[in-house]
C-alpha positions in Angstrom: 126.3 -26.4 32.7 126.4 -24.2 29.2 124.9 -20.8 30.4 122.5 -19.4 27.8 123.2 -17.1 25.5 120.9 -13.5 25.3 119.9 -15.0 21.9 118.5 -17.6 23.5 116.4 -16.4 25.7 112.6 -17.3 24.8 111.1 -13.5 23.9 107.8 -14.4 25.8 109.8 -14.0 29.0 109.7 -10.4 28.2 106.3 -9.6 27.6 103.7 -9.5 30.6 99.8 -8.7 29.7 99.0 -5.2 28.6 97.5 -4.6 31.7 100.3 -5.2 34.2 102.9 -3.5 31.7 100.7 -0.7 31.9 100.5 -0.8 36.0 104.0 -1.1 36.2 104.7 1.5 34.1 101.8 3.8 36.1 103.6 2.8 39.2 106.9 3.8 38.4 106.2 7.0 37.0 103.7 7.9 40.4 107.1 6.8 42.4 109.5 8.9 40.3 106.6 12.0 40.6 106.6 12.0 44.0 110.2 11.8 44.7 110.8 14.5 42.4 108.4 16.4 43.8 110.2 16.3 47.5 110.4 19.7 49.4 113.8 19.0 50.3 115.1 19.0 46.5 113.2 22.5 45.8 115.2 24.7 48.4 117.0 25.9 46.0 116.8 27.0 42.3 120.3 27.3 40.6 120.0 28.6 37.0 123.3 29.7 37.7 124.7 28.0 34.4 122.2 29.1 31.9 122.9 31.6 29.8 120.7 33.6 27.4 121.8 33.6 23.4 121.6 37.2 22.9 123.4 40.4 21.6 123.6 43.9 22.3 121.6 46.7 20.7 121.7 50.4 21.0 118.4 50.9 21.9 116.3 49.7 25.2 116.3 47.2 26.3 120.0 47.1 25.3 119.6 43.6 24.6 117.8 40.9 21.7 117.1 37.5 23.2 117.2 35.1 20.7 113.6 33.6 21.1 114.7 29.7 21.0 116.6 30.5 24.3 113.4 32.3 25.8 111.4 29.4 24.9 113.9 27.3 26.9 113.7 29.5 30.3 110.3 29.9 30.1 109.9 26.0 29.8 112.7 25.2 32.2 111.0 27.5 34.9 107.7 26.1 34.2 108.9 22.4 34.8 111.1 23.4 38.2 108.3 25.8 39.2 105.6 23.1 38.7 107.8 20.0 40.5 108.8 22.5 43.8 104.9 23.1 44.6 106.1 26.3 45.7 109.1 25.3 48.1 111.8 27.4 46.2 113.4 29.5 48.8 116.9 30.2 47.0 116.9 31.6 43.2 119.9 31.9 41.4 120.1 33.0 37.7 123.2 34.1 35.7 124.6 37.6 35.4 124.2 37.1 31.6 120.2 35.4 32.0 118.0 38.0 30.1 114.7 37.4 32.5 111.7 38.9 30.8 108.8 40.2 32.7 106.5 37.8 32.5 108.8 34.8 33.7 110.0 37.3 36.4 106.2 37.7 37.8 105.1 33.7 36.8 108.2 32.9 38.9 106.8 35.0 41.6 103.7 34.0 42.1 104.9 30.0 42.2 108.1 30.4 44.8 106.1 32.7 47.3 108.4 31.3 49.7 111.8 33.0 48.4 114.2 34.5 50.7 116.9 35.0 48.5 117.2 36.2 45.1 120.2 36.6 43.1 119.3 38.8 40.0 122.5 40.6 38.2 120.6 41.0 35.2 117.5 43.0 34.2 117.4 44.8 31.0 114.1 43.4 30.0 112.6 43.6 33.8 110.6 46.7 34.1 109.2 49.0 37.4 106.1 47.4 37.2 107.4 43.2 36.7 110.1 43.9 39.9 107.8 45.7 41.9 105.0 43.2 40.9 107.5 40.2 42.6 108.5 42.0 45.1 105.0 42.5 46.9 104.8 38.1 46.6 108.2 37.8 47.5 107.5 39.2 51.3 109.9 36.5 52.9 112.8 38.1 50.5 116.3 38.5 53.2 118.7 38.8 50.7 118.7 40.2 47.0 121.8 40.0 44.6 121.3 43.2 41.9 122.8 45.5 39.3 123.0 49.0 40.1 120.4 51.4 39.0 119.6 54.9 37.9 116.8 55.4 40.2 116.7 53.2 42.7 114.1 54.3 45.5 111.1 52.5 43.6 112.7 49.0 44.0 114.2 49.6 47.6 110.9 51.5 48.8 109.0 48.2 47.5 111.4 46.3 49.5 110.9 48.1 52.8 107.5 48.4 52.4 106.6 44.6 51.6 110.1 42.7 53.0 109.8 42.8 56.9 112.9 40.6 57.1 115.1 41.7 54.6 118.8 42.6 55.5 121.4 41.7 53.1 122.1 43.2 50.2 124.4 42.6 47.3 124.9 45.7 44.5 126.9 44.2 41.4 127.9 48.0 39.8 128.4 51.7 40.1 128.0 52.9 44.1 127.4 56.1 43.9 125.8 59.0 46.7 122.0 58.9 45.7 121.7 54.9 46.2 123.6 55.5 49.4 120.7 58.0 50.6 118.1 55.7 48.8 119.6 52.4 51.4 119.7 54.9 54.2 115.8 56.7 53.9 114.5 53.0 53.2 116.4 50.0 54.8 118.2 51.2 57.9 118.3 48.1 59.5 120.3 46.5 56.4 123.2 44.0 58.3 124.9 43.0 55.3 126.2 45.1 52.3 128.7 44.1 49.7 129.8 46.3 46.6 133.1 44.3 45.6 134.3 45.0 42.1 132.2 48.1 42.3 132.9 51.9 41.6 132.5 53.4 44.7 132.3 56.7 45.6 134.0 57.8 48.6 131.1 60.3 49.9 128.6 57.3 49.6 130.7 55.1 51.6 130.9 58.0 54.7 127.2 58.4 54.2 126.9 54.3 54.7 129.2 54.1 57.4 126.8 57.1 59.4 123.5 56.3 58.0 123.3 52.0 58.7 123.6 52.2 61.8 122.2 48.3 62.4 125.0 47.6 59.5 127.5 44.7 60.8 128.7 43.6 57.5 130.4 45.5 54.6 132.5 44.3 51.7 134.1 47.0 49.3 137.2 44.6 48.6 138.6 45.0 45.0 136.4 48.8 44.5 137.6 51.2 42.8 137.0 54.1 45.2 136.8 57.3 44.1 136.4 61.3 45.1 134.3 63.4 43.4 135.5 67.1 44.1 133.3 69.8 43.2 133.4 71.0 39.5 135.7 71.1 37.1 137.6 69.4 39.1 138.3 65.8 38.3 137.4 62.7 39.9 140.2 61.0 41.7 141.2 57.7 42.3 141.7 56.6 46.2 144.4 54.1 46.7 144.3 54.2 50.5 141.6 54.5 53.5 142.0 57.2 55.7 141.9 57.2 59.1 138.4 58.8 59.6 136.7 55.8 57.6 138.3 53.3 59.3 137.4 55.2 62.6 133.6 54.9 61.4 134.0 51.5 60.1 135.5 49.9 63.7 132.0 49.4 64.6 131.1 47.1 62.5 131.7 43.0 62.5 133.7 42.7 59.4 134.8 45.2 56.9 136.1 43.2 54.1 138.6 45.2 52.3 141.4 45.0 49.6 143.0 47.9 47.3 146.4 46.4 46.7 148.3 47.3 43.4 149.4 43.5 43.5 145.7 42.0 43.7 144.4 40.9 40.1 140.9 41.4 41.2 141.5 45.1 41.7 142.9 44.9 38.8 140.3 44.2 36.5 138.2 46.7 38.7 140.6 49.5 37.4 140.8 48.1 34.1 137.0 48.1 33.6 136.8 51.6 35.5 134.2 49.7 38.5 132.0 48.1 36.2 133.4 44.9 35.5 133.2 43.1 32.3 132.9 39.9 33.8 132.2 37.2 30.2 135.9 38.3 29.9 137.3 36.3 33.3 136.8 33.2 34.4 133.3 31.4 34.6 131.8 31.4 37.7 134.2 34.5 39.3 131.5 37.0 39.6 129.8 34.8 42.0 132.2 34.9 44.4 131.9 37.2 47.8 134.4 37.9 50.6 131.2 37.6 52.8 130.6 34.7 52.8 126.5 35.1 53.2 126.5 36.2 49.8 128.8 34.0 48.4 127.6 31.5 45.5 
């Protein structure tokens, strides 16, 4: 028997009625809506990958977002936002992911459900946009951020709205007056990391005292630091002394590392605790010795 060739084939065999093309069509685009629609692929959100197009400018917001790459974000998080029906409970976006304010609050009110947020980047985001999410975000546990000059305002908003909130991830300079800001306002924090971090040694003591709840701290790879009173200089720490890690035996884990050999502390000293990190690796700043906050 010759088996027919594609050229063969008689083209009517291909074409049913309008009206069952147009069912079967209807059919399996309903199929394919529901199934991406399924809770169970909306846990989490992982723009992780997606970087803005932008440059630097000297003047606030220290950043210009080329609008074609808005235009993507904003239609990227209305398509995810729109298919999870509100079941997003993990939100990733890059360190280098200019969010604006308005897709920082449209995201908000559509993944009410969000207990973690990982957010290195906000030049654009003002007081009002963060503290705007923060009050729908009342499930929030866990919050990857820069630091920032005046933190109390976003931590306040935190305690005040976050019942369950206790790990915290601070991606920049550690110095005393966020200490005292984590202290008045989240005492019950369990998990702190400030890897690849300035870290001032006076903020760490005051962490160490002040968390008393505290059960997991990660300062691996800081560059830790004492600040004498002036004009004396500031001065690089290269060992713990005995008193910290007296204060620090409480605790579960104290992730540490400060060894002249390690290339992560390294770059910490090179980029005097605030790390440059386009200029390593992709993906490296996601990484966390606790493993919680690890991406």
């Amino acid at each position: 028997m010759v088996p027919r060739t594609p050229n063969k084939i008689p083209v009517q065999s291909f074409t049913p009625c309008p009206s069952s093309l147009q069912q079967g069509i209807a059919h399996v685009c309903s199929s394919w809506r529901m199934a991406c629609r399924d809770p169970l692929l909306w846990k989490t959100l992982d723009l992780s990958m997606l970087k803005s197009n932008f440059i630097k400018i000297p003047l606030e917001p220290y950043v210009y977002v080329d609008g074609r790459s808005d235009t993507i974000l904003t239609r990227l998080l209305r398509i995810s936002l729109n298919l999870s029906q509100g079941n997003i409970t993990s939100l990733i976006f890059h360190f280098n992911l200019y969010v604006s304010d308005e897709q920082l609050t449209y995201t908000a009110e559509r993944s009410p459900r969000l207990k973690r947020l990982v957010l290195p980047a906000w030049n654009r985001i003002r007081k009002t946009g963060i503290c705007k999410a923060i009050r729908m975000w009342r499930d929030l546990e866990s919050l990857t951020m820069p630091s920032i000059a005046s933190p109390p305002y976003l931590i306040e908003e935190i305690a005040n709205n976050c019942r369950n909130f206790n790990e915290l991830k601070i991606m920049g300079p550690f110095e005393i007056f966020f200490a005292s800001t984590l202290v008045s306002y989240l005492p019950r924090l369990r998990v702190l990391s400030l890897r690849c971090s300035l870290l001032v040694k006076d903020a760490l003591i005051l962490i160490l005292d002040g968390l008393q709840f505290l059960e997991v701290l990660n300062i691996s790879h800081c560059l830790l630091i004492e600040v004498p009173p002036p004009p004396a200089p500031r001065r690089m720490i290269r060992e713990l002394d005995q008193s910290i890690l007296e204060k620090a035996s409480r605790l579960r884990e104290f992730l540490t590392c400060m060894e002249d050999s390690c290339t992560m502390c390294e770059r910490t000293r090179n980029d005097e605790g605030l790390m440059r990190w386009y200029k390593y690796e992709e993906g490296l700043w996601k990484a966390d010795e606790a493993r919680s906050l690890a991406l």
